[in-house]
SEKEPA-200458 format. One line per 5 residues: their letters; for each residue y, z, x of N, C-alpha, C. Coordinates in steps of 0.2 Angstrom, whole numbers. Each point is the difference from the previous one (the first is absolute). Layout:
A> Y,Z,X,Y,Z,X,Y,Z,X ~ ...
***
This chain:
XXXXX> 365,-49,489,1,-1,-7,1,-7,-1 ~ -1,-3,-6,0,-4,-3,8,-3,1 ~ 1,-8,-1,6,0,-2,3,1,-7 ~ 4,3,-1,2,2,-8,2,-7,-4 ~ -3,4,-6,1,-6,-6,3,2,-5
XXXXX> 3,-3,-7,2,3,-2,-3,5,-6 ~ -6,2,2,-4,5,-5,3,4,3 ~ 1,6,-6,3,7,3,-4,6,-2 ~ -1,5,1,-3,6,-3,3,9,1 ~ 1,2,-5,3,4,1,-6,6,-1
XXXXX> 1,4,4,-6,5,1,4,8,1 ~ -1,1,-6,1,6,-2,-3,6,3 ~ 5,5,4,-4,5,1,-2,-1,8 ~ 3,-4,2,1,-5,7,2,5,6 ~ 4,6,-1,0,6,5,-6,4,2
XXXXX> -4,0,-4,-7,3,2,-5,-5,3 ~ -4,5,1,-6,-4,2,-6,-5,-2 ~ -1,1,-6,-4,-6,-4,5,-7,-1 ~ 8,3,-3,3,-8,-1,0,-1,8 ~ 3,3,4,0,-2,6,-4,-5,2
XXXXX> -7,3,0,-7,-6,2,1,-5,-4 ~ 1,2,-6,1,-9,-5,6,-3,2 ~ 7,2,0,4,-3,5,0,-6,4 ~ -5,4,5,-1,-3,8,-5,-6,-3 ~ -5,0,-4,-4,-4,-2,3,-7,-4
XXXXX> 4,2,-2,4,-5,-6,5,-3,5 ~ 4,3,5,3,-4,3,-5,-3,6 ~ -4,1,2,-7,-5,1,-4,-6,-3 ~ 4,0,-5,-5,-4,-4,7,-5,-2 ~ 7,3,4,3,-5,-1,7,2,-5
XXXXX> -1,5,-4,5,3,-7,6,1,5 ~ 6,-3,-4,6,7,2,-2,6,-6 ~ 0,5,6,-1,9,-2,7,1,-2 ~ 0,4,-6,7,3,-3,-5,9,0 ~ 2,3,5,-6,6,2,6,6,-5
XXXXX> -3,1,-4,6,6,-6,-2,8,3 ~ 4,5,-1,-1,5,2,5,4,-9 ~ -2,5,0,5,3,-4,4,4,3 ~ -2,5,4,5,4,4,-1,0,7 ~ -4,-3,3,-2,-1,7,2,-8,2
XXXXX> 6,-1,0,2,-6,2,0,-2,10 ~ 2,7,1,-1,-2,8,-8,-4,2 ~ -7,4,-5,-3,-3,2,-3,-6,-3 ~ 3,-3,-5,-2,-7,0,2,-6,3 ~ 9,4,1,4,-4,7,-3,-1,6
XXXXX> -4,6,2,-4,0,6,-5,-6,-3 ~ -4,-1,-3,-6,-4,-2,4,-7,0 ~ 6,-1,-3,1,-7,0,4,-1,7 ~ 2,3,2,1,-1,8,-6,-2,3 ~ -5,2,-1,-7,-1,7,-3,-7,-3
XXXXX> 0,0,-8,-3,-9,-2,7,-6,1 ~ 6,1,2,4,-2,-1,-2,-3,10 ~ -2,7,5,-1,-1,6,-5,-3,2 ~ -4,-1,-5,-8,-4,2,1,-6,-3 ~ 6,-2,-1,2,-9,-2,-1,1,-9
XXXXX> -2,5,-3,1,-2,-8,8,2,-2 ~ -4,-1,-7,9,1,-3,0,6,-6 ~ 6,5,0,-2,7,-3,8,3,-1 ~ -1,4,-8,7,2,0,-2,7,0 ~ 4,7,0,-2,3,-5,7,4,-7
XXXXX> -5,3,-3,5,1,-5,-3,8,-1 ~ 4,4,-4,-1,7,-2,1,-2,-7 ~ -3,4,-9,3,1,-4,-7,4,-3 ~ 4,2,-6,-7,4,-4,-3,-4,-5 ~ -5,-3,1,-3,-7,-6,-1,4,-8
XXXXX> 1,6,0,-1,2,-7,8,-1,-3 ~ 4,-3,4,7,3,-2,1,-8,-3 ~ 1,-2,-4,1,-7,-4,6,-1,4 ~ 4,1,-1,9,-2,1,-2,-3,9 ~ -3,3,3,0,2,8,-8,-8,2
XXX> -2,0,-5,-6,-5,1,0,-5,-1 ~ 5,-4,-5,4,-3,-2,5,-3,4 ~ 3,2,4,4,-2,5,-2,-3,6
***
């Protein structure tokens, strides 16, 4: 992985497989990944552990993006 810069990219939908692949791509291209999940938090914890493992940098977070109060934060 790239070394990280300060572009960040949050990629929603990050527990499955499509954000997954965009993820891994973005944090190769150098982004800190903010991998979002709605109710599958274990698996975007698992995804920003493995970009975090291959030397990039990666948070994750859970919430429901249609919930304003909760997107917002």
């Amino acid at each position: 992985m790239n070394a990280p810069t300060s572009r960040r990219a949050l990629v929603t939908g990050a527990s499955g497989g499509l954000g997954r692949a965009i993820a891994l791509q973005l944090a190769r291209d150098g982004h800190h990944v903010i991998a979002h999940a709605n109710s599958r938090l274990e698996a975007a914890q698992a995804l920003a552990d493995d970009i975090r493992a291959a030397g990039g940098s990666a948070e994750a977070v859970a919430f429901d993006v249609t919930d304003g109060a909760a997107s917002a934060a």
